[in-house]
N, CA, C and O atoms as a Maestro MAE file, in Angstrom:
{
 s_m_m2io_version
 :::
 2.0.0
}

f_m_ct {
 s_m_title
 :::
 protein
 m_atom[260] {
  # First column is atom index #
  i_m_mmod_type
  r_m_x_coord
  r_m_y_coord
  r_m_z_coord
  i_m_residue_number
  s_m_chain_name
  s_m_pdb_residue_name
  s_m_pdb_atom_name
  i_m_atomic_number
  :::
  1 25 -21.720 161.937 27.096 1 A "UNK " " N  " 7
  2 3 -21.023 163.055 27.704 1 A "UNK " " CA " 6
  3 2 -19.519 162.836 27.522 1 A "UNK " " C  " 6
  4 15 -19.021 161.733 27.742 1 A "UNK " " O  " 8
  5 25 -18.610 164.160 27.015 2 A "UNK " " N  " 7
  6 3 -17.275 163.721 26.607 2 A "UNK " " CA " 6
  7 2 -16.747 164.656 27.447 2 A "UNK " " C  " 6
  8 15 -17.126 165.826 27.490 2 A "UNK " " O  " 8
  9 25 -15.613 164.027 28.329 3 A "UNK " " N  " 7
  10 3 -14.713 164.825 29.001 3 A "UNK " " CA " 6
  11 2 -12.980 164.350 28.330 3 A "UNK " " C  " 6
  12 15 -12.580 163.393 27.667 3 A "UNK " " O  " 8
  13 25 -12.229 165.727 28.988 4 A "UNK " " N  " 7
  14 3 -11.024 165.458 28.726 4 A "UNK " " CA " 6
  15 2 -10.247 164.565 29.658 4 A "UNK " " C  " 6
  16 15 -10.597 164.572 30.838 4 A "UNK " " O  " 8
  17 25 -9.129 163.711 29.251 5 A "UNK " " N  " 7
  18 3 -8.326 163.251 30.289 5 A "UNK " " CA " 6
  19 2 -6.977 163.553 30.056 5 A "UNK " " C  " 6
  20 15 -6.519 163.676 28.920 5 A "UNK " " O  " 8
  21 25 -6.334 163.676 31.067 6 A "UNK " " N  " 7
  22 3 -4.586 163.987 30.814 6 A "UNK " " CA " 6
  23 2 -3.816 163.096 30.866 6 A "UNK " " C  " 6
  24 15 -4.193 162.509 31.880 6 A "UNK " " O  " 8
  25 25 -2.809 162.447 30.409 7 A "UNK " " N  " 7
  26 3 -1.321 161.451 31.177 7 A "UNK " " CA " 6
  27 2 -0.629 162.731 31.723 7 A "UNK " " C  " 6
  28 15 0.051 163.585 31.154 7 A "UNK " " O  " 8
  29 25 -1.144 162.540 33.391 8 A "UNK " " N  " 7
  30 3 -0.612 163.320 33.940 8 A "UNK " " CA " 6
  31 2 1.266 163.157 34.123 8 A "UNK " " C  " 6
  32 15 1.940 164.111 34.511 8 A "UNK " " O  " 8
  33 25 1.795 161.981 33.814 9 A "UNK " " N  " 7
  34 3 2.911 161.751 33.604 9 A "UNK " " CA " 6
  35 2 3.719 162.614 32.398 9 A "UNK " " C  " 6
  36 15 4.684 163.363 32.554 9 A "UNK " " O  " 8
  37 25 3.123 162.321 31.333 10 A "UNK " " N  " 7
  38 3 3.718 162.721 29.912 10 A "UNK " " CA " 6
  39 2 3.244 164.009 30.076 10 A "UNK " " C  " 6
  40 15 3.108 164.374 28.908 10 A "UNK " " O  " 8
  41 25 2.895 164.958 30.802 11 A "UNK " " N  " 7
  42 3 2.549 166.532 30.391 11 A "UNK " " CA " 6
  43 2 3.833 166.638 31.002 11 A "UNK " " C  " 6
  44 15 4.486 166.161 31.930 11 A "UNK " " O  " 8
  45 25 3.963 168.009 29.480 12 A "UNK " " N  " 7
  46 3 5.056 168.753 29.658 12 A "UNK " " CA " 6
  47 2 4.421 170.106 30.438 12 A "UNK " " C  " 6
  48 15 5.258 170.963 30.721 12 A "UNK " " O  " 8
  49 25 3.425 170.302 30.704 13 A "UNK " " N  " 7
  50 3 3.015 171.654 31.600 13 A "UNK " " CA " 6
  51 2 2.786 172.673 31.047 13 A "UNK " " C  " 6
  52 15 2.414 173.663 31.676 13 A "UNK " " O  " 8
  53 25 2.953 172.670 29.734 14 A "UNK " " N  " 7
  54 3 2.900 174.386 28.772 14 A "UNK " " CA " 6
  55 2 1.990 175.286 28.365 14 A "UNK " " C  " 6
  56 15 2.018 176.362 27.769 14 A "UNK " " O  " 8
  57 25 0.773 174.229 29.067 15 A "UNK " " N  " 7
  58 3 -0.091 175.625 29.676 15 A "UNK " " CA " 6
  59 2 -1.269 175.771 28.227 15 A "UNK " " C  " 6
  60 15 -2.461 176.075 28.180 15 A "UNK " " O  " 8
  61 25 -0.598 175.520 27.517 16 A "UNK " " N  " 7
  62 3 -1.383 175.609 26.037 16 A "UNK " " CA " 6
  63 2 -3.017 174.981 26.127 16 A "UNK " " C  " 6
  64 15 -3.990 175.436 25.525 16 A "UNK " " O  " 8
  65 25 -2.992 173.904 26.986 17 A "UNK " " N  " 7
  66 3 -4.492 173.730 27.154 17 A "UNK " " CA " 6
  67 2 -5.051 174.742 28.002 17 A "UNK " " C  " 6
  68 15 -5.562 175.747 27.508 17 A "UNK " " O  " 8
  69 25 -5.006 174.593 28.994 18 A "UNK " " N  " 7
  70 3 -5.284 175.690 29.960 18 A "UNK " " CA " 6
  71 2 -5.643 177.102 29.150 18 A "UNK " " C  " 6
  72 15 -6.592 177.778 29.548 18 A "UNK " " O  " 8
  73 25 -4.714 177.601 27.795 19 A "UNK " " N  " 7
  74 3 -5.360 178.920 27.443 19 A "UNK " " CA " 6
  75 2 -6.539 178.699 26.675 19 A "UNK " " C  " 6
  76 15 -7.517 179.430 26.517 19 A "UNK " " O  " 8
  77 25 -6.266 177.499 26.195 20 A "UNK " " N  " 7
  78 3 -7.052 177.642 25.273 20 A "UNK " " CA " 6
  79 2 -9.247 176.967 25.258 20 A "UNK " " C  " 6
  80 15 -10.207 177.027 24.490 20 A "UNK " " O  " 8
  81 25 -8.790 176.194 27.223 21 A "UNK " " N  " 7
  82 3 -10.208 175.990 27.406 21 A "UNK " " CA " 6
  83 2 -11.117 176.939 27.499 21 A "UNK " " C  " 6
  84 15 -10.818 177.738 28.386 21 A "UNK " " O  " 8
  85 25 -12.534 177.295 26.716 22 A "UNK " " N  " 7
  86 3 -13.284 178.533 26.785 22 A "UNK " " CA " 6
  87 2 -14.047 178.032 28.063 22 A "UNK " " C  " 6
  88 15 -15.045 178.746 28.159 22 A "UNK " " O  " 8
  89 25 -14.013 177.015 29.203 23 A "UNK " " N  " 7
  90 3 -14.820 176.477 29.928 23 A "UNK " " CA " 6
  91 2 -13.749 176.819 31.693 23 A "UNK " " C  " 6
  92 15 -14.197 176.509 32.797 23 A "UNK " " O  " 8
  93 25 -12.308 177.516 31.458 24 A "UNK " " N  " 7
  94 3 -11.477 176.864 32.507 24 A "UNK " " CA " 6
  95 2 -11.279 175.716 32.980 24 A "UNK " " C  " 6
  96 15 -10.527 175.526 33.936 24 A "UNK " " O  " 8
  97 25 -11.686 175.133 32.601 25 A "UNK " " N  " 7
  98 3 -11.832 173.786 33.017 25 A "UNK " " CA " 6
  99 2 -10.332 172.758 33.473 25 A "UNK " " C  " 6
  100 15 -10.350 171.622 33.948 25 A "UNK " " O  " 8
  101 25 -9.019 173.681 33.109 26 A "UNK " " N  " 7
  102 3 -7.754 172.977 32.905 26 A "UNK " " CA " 6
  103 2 -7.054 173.933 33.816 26 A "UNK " " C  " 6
  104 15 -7.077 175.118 33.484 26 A "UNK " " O  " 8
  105 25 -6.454 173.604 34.886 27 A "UNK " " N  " 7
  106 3 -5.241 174.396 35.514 27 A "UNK " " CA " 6
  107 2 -3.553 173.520 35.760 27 A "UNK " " C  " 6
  108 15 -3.422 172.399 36.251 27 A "UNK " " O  " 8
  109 25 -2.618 174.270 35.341 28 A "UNK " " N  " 7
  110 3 -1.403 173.556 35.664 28 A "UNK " " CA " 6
  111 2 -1.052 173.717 37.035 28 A "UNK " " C  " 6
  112 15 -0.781 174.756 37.637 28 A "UNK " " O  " 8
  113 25 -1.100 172.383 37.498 29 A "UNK " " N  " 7
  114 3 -0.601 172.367 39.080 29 A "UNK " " CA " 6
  115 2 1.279 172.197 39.014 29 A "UNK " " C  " 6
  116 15 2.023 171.386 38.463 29 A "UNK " " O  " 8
  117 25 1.509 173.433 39.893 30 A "UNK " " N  " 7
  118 3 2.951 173.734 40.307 30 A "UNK " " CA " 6
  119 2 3.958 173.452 39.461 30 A "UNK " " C  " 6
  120 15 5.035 172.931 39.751 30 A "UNK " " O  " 8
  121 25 3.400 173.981 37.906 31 A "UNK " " N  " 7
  122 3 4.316 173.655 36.819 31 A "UNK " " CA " 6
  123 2 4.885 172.387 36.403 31 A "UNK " " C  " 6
  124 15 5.928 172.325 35.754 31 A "UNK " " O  " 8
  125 25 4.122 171.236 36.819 32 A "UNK " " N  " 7
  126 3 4.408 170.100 36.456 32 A "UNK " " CA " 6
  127 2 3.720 169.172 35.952 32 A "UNK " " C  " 6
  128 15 4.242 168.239 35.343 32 A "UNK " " O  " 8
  129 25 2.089 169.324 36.182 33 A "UNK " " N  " 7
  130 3 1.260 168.353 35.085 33 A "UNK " " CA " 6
  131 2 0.014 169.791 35.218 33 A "UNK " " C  " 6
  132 15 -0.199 170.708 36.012 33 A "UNK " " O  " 8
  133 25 -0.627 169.238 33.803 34 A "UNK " " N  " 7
  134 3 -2.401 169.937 33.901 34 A "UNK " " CA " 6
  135 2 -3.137 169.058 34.655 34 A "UNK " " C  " 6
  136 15 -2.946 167.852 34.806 34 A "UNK " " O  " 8
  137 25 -3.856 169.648 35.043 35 A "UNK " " N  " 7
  138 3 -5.281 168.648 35.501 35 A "UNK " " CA " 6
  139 2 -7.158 169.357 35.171 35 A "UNK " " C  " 6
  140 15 -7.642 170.485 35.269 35 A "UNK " " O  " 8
  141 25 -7.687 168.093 34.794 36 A "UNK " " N  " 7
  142 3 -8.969 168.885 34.488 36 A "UNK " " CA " 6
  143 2 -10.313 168.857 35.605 36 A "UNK " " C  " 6
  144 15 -10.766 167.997 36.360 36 A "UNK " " O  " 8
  145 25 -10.576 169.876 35.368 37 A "UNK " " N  " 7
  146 3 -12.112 170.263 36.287 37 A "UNK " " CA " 6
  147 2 -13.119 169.343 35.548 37 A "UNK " " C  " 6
  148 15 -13.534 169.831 34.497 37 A "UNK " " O  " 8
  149 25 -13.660 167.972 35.909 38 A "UNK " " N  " 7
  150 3 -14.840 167.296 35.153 38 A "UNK " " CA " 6
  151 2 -15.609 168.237 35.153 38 A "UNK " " C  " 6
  152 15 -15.957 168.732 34.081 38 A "UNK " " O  " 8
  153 25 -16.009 168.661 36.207 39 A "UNK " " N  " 7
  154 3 -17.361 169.233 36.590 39 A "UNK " " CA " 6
  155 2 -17.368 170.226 35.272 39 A "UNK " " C  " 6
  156 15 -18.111 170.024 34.312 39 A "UNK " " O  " 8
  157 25 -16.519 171.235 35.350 40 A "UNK " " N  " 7
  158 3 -15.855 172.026 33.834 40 A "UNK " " CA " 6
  159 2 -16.084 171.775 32.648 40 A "UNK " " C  " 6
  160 15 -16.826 172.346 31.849 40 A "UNK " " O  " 8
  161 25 -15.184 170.573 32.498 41 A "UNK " " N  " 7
  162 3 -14.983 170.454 31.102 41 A "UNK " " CA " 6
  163 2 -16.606 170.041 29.963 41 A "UNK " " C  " 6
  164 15 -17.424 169.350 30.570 41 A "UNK " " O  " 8
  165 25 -16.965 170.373 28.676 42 A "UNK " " N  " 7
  166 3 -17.656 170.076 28.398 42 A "UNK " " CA " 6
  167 2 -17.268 169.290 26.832 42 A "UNK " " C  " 6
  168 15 -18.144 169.010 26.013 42 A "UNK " " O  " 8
  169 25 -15.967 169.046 26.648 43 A "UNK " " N  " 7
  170 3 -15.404 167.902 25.994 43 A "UNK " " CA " 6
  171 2 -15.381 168.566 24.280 43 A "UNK " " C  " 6
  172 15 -15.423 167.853 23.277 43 A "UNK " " O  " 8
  173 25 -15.310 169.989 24.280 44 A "UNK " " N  " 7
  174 3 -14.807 170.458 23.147 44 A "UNK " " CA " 6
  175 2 -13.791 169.972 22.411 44 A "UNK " " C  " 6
  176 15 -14.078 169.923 21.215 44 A "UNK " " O  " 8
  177 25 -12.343 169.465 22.772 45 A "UNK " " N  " 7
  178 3 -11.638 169.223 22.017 45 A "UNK " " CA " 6
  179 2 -10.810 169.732 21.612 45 A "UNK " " C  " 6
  180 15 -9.835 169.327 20.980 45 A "UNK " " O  " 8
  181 25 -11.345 171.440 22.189 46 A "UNK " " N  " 7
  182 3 -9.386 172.322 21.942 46 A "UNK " " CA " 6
  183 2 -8.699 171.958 22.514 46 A "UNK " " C  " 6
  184 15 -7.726 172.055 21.766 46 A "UNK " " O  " 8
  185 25 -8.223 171.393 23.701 47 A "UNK " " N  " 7
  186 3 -7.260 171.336 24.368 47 A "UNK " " CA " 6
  187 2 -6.439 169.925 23.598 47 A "UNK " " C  " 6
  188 15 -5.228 169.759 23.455 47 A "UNK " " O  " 8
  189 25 -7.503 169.077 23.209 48 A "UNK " " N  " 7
  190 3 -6.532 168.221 22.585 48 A "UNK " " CA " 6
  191 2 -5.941 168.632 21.503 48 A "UNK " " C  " 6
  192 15 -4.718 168.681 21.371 48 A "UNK " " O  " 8
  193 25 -6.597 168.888 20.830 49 A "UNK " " N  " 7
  194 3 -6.031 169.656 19.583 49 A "UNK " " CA " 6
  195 2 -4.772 170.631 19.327 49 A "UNK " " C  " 6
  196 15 -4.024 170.753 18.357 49 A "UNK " " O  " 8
  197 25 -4.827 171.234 20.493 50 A "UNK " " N  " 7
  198 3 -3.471 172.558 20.546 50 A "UNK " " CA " 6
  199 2 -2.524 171.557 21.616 50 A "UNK " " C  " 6
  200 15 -1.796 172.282 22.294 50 A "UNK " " O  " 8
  201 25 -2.324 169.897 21.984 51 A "UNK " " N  " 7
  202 3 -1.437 169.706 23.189 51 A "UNK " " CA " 6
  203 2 -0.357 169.393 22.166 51 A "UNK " " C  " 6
  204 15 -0.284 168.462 21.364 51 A "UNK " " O  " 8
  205 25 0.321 170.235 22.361 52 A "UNK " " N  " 7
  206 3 2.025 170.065 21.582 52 A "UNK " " CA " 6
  207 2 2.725 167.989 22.042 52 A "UNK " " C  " 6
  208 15 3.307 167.175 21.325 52 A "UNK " " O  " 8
  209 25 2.347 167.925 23.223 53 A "UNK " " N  " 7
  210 3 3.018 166.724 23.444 53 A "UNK " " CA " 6
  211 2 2.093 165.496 23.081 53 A "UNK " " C  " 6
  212 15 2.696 164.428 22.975 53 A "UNK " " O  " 8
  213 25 0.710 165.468 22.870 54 A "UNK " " N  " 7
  214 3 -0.134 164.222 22.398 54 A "UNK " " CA " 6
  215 2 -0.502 163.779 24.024 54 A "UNK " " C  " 6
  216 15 -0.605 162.557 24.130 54 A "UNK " " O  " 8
  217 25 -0.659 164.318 24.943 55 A "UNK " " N  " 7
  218 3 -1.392 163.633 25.816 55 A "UNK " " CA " 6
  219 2 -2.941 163.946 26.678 55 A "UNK " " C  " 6
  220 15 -3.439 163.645 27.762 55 A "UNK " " O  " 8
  221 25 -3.320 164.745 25.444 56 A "UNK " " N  " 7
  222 3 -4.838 164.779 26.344 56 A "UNK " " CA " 6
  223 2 -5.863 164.031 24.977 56 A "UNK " " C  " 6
  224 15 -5.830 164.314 23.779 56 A "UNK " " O  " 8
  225 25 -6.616 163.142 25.605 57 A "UNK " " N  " 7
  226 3 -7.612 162.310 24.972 57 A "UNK " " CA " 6
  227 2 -8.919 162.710 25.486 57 A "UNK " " C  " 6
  228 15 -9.162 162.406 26.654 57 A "UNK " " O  " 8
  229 25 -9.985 163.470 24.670 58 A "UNK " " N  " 7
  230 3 -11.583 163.511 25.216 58 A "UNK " " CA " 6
  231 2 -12.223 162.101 24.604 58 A "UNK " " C  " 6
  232 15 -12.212 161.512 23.524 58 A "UNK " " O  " 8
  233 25 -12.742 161.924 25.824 59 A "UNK " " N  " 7
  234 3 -13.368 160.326 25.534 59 A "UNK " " CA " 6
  235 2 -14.717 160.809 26.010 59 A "UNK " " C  " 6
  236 15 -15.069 161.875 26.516 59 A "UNK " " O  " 8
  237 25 -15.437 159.581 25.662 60 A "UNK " " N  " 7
  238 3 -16.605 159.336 26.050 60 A "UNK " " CA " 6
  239 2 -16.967 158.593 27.548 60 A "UNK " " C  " 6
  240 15 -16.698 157.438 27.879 60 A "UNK " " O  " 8
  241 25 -17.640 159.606 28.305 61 A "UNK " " N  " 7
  242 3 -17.739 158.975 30.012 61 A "UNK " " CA " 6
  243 2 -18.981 158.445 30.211 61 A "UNK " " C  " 6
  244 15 -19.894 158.731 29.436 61 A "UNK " " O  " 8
  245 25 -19.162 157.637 31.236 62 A "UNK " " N  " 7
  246 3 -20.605 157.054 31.409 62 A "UNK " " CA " 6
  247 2 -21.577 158.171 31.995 62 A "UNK " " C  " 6
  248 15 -20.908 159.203 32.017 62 A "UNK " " O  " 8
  249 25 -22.566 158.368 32.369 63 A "UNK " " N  " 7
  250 3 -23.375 159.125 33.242 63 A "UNK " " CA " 6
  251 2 -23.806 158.351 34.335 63 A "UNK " " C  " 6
  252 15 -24.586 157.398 34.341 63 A "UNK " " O  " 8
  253 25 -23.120 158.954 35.375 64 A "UNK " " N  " 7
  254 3 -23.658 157.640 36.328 64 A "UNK " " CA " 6
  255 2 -24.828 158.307 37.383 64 A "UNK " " C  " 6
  256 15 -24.577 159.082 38.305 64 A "UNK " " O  " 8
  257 25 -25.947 157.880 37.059 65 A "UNK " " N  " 7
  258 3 -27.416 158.392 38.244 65 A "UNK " " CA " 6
  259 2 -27.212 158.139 39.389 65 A "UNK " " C  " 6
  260 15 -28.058 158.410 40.241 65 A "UNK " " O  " 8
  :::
 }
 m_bond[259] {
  # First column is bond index #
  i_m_from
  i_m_to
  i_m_order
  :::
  1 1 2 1
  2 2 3 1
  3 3 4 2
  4 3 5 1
  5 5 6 1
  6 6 7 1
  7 7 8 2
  8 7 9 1
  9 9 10 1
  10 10 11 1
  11 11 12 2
  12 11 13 1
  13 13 14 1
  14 14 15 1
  15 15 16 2
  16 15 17 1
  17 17 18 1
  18 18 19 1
  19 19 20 2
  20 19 21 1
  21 21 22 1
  22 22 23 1
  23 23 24 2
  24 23 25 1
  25 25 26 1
  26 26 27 1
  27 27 28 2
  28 27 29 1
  29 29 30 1
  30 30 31 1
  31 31 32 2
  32 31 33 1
  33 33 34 1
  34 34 35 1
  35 35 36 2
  36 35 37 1
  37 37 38 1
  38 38 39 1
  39 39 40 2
  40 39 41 1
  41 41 42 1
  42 42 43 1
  43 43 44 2
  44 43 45 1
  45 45 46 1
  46 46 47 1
  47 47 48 2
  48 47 49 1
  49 49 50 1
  50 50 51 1
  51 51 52 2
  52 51 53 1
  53 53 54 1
  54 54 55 1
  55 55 56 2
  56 55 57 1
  57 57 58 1
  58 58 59 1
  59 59 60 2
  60 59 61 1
  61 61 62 1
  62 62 63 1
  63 63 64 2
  64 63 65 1
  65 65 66 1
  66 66 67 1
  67 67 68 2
  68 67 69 1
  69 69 70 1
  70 70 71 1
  71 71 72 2
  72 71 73 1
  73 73 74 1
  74 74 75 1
  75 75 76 2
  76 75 77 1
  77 77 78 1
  78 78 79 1
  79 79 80 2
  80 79 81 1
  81 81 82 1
  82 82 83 1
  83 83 84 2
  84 83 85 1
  85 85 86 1
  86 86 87 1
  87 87 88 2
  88 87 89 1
  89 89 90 1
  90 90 91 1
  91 91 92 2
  92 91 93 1
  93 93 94 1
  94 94 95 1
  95 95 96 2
  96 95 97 1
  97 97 98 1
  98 98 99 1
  99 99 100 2
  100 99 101 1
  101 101 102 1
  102 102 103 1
  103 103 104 2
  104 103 105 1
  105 105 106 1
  106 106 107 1
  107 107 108 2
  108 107 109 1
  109 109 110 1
  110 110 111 1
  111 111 112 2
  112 111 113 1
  113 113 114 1
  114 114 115 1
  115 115 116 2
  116 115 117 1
  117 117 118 1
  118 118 119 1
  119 119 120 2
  120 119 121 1
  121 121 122 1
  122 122 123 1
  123 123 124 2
  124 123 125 1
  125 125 126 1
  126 126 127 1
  127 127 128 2
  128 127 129 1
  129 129 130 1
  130 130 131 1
  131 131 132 2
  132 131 133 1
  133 133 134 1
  134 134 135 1
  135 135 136 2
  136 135 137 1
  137 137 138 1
  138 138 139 1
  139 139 140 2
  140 139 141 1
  141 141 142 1
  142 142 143 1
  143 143 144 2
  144 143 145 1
  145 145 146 1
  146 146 147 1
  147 147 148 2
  148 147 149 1
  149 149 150 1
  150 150 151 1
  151 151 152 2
  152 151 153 1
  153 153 154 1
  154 154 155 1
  155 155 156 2
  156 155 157 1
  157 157 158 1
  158 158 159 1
  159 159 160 2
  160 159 161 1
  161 161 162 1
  162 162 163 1
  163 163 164 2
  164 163 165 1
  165 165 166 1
  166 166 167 1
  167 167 168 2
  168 167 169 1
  169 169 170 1
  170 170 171 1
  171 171 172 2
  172 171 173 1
  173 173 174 1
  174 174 175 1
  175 175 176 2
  176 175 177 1
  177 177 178 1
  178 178 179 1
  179 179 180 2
  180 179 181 1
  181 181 182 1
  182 182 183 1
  183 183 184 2
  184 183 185 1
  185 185 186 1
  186 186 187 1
  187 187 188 2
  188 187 189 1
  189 189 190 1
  190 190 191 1
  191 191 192 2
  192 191 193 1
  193 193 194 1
  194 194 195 1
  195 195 196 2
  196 195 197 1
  197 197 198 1
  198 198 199 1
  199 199 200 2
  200 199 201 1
  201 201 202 1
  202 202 203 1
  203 203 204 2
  204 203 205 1
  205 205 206 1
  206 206 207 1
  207 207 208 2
  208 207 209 1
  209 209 210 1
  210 210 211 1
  211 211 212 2
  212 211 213 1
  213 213 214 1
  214 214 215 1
  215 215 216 2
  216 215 217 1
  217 217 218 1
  218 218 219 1
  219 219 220 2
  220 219 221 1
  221 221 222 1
  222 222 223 1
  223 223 224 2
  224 223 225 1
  225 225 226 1
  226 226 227 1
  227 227 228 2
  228 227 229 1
  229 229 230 1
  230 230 231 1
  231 231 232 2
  232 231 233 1
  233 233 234 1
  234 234 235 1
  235 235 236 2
  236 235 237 1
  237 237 238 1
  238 238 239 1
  239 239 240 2
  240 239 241 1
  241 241 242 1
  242 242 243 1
  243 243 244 2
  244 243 245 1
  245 245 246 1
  246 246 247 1
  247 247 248 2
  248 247 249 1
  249 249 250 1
  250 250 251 1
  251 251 252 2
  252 251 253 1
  253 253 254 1
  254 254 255 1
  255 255 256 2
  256 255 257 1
  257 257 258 1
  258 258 259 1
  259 259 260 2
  :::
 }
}
C-alpha cells in the first residue's frame, strides 16, 4: 500500500498537489504547509510529480492488522 508524505517544513503551499489529487486526499492548511488524508490517499503519484518544490515522496507503508 503506497501513500503520500509531505516535508511539511519545505512546502511552499501552492496548492498544486491539492488540484491535482483525483482522491482529495491533500488540503493546504492556512496557507502554509499541505497535509495528506491517509485514509484518502491511494498513492497515485500526481501530486509528486506536479510538486514544483520536491517535497512530497509516495512510499511504501506497512499494513498494520
Amino acid at each position: 500500500m503506497k501513500k503520500a508524505i509531505i516535508n511539511q517544513t519545505e512546502c511552499v503551499a501552492c496548492g498544486a498537489c491539492e488540484k491535482v489529487c483525483p482522491r482529495k486526499a491533500i488540503t493546504i492548511f492556512h496557507g502554509i504547509y499541505a497535509d495528506v488524508n491517509k485514509d484518502l490517499c491511494v498513492g497515485c503519484k500526481k501530486c509528486e510529480k506536479v510538486c514544483p518544490a520536491s517535497v512530497i515522496q509516495v512510499v511504501q507503508k506497512e499494513v498494520v492488522s
